[in-house]
C-alpha positions as CSV (number, residue, x, y, z in Angstrom):
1,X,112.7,86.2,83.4
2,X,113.0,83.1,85.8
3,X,111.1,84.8,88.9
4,X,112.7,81.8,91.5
5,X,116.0,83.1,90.7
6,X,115.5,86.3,92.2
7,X,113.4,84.8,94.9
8,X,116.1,82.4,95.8
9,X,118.6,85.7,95.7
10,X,115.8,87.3,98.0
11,X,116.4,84.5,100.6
12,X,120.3,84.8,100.4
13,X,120.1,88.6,101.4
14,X,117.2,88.0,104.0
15,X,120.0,85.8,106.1
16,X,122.5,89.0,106.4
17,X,120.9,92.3,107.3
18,X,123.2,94.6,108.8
19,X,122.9,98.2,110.5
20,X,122.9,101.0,108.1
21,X,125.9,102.3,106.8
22,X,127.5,98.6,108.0
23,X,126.2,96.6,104.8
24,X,129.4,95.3,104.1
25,X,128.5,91.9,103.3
26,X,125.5,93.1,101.2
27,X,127.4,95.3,99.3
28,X,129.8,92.9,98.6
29,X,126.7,90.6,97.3
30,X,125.5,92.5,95.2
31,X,128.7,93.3,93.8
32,X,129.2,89.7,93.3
33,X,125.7,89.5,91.2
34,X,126.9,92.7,88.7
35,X,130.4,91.3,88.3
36,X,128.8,88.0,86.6
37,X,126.5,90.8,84.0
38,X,127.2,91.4,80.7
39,X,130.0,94.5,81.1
40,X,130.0,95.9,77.9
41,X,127.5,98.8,78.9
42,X,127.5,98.3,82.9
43,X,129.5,100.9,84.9
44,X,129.7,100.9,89.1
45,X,130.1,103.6,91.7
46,X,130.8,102.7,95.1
47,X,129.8,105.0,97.6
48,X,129.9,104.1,101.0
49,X,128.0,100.6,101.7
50,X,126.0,101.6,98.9
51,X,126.3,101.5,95.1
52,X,125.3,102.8,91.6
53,X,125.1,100.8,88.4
54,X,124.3,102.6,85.5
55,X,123.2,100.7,82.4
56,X,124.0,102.9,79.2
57,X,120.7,102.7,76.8
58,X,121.0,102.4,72.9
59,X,119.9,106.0,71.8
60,X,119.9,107.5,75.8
61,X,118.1,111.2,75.9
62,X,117.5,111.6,79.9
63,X,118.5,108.8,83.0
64,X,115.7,106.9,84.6
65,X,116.6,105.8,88.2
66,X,115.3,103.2,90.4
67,X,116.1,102.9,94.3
68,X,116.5,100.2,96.5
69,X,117.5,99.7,100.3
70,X,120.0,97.9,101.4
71,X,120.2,97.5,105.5
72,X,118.4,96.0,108.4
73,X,116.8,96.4,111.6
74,X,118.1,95.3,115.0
75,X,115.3,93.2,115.5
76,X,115.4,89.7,116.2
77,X,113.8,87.4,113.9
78,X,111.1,85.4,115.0
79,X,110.1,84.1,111.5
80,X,109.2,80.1,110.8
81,X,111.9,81.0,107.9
82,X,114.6,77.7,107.2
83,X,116.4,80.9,106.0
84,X,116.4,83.3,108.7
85,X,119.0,85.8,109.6
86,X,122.3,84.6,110.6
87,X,123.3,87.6,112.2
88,X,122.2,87.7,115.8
89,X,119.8,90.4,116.8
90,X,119.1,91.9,113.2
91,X,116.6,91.1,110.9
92,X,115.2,92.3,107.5
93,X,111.7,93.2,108.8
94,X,111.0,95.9,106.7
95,X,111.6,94.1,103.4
96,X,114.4,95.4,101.9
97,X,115.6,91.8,100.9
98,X,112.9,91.9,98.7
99,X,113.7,95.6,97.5
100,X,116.8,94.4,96.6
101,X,116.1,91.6,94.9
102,X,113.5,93.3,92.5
103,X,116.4,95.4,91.9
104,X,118.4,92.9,90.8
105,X,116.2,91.7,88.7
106,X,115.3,94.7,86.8
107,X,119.3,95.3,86.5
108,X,120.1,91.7,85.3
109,X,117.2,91.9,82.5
110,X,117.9,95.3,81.5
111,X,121.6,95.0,80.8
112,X,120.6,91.8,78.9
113,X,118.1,93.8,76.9
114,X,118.7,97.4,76.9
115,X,116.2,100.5,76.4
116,X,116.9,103.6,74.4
117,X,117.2,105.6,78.0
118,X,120.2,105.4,80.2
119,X,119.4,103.3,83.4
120,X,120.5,103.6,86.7
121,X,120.0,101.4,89.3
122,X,120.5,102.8,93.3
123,X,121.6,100.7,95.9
124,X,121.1,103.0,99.2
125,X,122.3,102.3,102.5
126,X,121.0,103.5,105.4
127,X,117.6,104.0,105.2
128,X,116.2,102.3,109.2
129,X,118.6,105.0,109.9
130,X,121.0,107.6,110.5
131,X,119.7,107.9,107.2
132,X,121.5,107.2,103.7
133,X,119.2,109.0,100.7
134,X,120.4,112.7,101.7
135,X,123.9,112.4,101.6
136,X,123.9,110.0,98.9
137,X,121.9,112.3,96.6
138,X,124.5,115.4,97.6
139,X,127.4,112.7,97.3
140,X,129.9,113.6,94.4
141,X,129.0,110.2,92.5
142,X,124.8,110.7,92.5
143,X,125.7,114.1,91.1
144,X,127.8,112.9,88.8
145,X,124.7,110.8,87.0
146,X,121.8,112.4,88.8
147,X,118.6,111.1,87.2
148,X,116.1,112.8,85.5
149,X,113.2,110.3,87.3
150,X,113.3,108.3,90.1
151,X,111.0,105.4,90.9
152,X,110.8,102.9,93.9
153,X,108.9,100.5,96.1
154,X,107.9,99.3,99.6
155,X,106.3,96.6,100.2
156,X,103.0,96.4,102.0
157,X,102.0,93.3,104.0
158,X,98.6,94.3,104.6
159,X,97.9,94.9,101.1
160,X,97.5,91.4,98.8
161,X,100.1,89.7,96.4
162,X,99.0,91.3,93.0
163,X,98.2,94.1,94.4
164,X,100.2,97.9,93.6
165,X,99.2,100.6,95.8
166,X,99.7,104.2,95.1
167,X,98.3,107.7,95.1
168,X,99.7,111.3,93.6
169,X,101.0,114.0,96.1
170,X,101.8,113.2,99.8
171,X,102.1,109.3,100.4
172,X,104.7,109.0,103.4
173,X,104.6,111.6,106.8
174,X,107.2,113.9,107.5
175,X,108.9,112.0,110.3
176,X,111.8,112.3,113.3
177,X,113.2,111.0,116.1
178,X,113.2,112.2,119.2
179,X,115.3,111.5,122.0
180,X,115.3,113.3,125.7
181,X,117.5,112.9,128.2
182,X,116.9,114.3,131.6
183,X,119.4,114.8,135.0
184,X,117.9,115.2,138.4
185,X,119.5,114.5,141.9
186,X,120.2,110.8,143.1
187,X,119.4,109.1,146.4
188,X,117.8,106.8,149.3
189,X,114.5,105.6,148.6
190,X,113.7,106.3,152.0
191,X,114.5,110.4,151.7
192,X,112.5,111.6,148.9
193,X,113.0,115.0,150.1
194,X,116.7,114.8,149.6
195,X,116.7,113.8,146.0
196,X,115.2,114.9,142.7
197,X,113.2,112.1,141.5
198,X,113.5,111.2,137.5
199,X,111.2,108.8,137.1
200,X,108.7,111.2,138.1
201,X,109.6,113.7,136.1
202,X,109.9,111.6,132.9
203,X,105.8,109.8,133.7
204,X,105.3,113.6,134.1
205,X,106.7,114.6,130.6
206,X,104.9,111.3,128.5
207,X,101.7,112.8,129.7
208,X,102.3,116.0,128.4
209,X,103.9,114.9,125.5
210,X,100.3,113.5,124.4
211,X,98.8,117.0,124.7
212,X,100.5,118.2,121.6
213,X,98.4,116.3,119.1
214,X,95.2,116.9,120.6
215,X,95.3,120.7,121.5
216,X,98.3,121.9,118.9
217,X,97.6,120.4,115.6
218,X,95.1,121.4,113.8
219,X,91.8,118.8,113.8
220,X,92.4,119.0,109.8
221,X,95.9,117.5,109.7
222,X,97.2,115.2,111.0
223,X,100.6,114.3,113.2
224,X,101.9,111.5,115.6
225,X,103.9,112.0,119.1
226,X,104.9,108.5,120.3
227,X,107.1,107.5,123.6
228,X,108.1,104.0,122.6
229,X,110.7,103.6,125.5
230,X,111.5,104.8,128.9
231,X,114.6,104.4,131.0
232,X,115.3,105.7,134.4
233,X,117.1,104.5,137.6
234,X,119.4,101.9,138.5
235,X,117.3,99.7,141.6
236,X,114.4,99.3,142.8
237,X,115.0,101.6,146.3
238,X,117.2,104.2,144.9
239,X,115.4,107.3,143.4
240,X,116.3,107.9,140.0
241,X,119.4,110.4,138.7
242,X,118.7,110.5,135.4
243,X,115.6,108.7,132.6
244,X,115.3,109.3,129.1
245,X,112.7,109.0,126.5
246,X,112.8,107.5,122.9
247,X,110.2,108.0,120.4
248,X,109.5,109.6,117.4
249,X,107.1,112.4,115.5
250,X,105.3,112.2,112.1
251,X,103.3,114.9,110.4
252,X,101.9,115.4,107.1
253,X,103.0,118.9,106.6
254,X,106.6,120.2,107.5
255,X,105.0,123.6,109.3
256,X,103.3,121.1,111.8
257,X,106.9,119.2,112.2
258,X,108.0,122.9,113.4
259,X,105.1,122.9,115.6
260,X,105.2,119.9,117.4
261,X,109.2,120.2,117.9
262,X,108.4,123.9,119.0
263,X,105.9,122.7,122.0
264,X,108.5,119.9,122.8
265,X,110.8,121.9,123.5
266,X,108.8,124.4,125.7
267,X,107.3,121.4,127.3
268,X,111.2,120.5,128.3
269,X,111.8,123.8,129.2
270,X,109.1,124.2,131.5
271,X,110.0,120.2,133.2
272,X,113.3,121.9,133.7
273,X,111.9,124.6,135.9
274,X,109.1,122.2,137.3
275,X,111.4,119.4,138.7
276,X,114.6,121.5,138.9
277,X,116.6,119.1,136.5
278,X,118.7,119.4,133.5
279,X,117.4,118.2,130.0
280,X,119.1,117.8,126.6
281,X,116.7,117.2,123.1
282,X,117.4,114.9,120.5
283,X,116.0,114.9,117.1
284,X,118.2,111.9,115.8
285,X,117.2,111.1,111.8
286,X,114.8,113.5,110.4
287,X,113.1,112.7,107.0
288,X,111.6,114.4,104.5
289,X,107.8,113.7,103.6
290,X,107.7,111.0,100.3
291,X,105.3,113.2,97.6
292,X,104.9,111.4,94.4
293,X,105.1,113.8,91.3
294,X,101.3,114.7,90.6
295,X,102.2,113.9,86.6
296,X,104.2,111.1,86.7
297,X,102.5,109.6,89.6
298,X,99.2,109.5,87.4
299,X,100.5,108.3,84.3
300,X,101.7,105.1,86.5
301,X,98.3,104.5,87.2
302,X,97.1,104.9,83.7
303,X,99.8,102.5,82.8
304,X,98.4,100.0,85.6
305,X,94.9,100.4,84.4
306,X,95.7,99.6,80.6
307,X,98.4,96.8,81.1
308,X,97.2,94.9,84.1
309,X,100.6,93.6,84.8
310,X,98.9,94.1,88.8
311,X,95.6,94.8,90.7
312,X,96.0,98.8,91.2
313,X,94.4,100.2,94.3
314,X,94.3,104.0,95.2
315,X,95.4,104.4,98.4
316,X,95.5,107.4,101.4
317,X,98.8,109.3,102.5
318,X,100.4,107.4,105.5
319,X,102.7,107.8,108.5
320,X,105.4,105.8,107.3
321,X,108.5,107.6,107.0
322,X,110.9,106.7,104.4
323,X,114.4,109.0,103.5
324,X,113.0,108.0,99.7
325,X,111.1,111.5,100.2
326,X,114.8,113.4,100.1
327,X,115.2,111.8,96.5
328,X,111.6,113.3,95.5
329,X,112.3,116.5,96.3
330,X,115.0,117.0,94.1
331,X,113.9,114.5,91.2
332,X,110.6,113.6,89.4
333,X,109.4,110.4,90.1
334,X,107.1,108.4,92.7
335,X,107.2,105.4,95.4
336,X,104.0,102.7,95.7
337,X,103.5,100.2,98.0
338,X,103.5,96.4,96.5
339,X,101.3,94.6,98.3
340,X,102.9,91.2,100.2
341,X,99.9,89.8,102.2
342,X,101.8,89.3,105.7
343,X,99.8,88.7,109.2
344,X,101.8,90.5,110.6
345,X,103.0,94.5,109.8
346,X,106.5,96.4,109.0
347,X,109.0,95.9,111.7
348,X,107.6,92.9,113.2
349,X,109.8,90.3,114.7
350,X,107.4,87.4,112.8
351,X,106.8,89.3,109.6
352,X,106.6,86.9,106.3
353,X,105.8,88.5,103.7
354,X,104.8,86.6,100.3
355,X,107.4,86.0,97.8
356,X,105.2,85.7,94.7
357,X,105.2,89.6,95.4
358,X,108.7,89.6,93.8
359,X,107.6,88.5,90.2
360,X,104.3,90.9,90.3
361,X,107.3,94.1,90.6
362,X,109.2,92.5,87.9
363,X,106.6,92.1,85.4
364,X,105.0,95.6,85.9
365,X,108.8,97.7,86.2
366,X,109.8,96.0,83.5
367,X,107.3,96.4,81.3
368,X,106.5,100.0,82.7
369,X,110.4,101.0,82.1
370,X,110.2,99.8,78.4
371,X,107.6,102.0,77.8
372,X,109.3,104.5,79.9
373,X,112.5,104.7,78.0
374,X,111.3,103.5,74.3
């Protein structure tokens, strides 16, 4: 397989990232790519931005998935890239241009030489958010060639080219959004007394928010309550009417997700009565934890071990949160982390990730799908 090909297809899709459930322009790439395949036993689902392309095997006794996503993030790139994004204010910093193109990859060799098992590949929008894999999986056309395993990917920039990272059980946190907005009383700057002040109420409410962690959880587990933004007010002398809070919530168990969401809420509650203001609570996208199949998960690793088509390392559980985990919970299979060697982390304006990463997940998927589906 001529690994710069799929590089080069990597750079094409890193110049148009696009919101989820917008990937219009990616969809319509990789419908391009599948169009100039071999047909004779290709078939194509659309379903929303997103696709399915099944690849019929030679003696097929069960369907072997593997997932990709497909959007971007609206982040603007800040990359030394001479193929950065061309569409202002959204970049793919979370390296699903290189998902993708592993994808296609694995879907141009295997239709060129096919395996006993039925293959299908799944192009998944939506994943930065609301969030595609849950009503893809209960969509009509998943159903309709629902997979007996699933596998997928992610890279890791802090992990080296080479490198596959992976672990049975829990590997990706439980995680939500969280959005509040609160509604006080308006006015002067000067008269305090006359108004209900928002800003205060909302520094009030961060501080508080931080108490969940550290006197709810339990020492044992673990969980995440982060404010990244605050906005509140309209000038600099009039008191605030109304702030509101973005941020999100991880856990590594779904009983401490109920926790956490149960203290916010009394938290709000209690604000309410505090600062005599009206507040609303949103959770936004929630997603399931990602728990790799105890039995499948290890014989991966075996596989890595005896073939040595990459460096395997044995990671810990993180807080990432990826919608993959809604996939797992219905269907065997497992996600790793393939390791990219970027300065910089997931989500970063400047993120570069290594593109010799590409031809490590070819070599070990395709060899680790022929033995899969002999």
């Amino acid at each position: 397989m001529e690994a710069q090909r799929f590089i080069d297809i990597r750079r094409q899709l890193h110049q148009i990232p696009e919101p989820g459930f917008m990937e219009f322009k990616t969809q319509q790439f990789i419908l391009d790519f599948i169009t100039q395949l071999p047909q004779e036993r290709l078939s194509v689902k659309k379903w929303k931005t997103g696709l399915l392309a099944k690849v019929s095997g030679t003696h097929p006794s069960k369907t072997i998935a593997y997932r990709t996503d497909m959007d971007g993030l609206p982040i603007k790139e800040e990359t030394t890239y001479e193929f950065s994004s061309l569409h202002k204010g959204f970049m793919h910093a979370c390296g699903h241009d290189i998902h993708m193109s592993v994808a296609l990859g694995l879907l141009d060799y295997f239709v060129n030489h096919p395996v006993k098992d039925d293959l299908l590949f799944v192009f998944q929008p939506a994943e930065e958010g609301p969030g595609g894999a849950l009503p893809m999986l209960q969509s009509e056309e998943f159903q309709s060639e629902k997979p007996d395993m699933i596998l997928g990917l992610h890279i890791a920039p802090e992990y080296p080219v080479g490198t596959i990272a992976v672990k049975e059980g829990l590997l990706f946190a439980n995680t939500s959004e969280l959005f509040i907005d609160i509604k006080g009383k308006g006015g002067h700057a000067a008269y305090p007394h006359l108004a209900n002040d928002m800003v205060v109420a909302a520094s009030h409410l961060v501080t508080q928010l931080q108490s969940i962690v550290a006197r709810n959880i339990d020492p044992l587990d673990s969980a995440v309550v982060t404010v990244g933004k605050i906005t509140g007010g309209t000038k600099q002398n009039i008191i605030a009417e109304t702030a509101r809070l973005e941020g999100t919530i991880r856990t590594l168990s779904s009983d401490s997700m109920k926790k956490v969401k149960g203290r916010i809420e009394s938290l709000v509650r209690g604000l309410e009565m505090s600062f005599d203001c009206q507040a609303e609570i949103d959770y936004g996208a929630n997603y399931y934890q990602v728990y790799n199949h105890e039995e499948l998960t290890s014989e991966f690793i075996a596989f890595l071990e005896r073939e040595k088509t990459a460096e395997f390392y044995h990671c810990k559980e993180a807080m990432t949160g990826e919608d993959f985990g809604y996939f797992l919970k219905e269907i065997p299979g497992f996600m790793f982390w393939l390791g990219a060697d970027s300065e910089f982390g997931l989500h970063h304006s400047r993120i570069e990730p290594k593109e010799e990463a590409i031809p490590v997940a070819l070599r070990t998927l395709v060899s680790y799908i022929e033995w899969k589906a002999k």
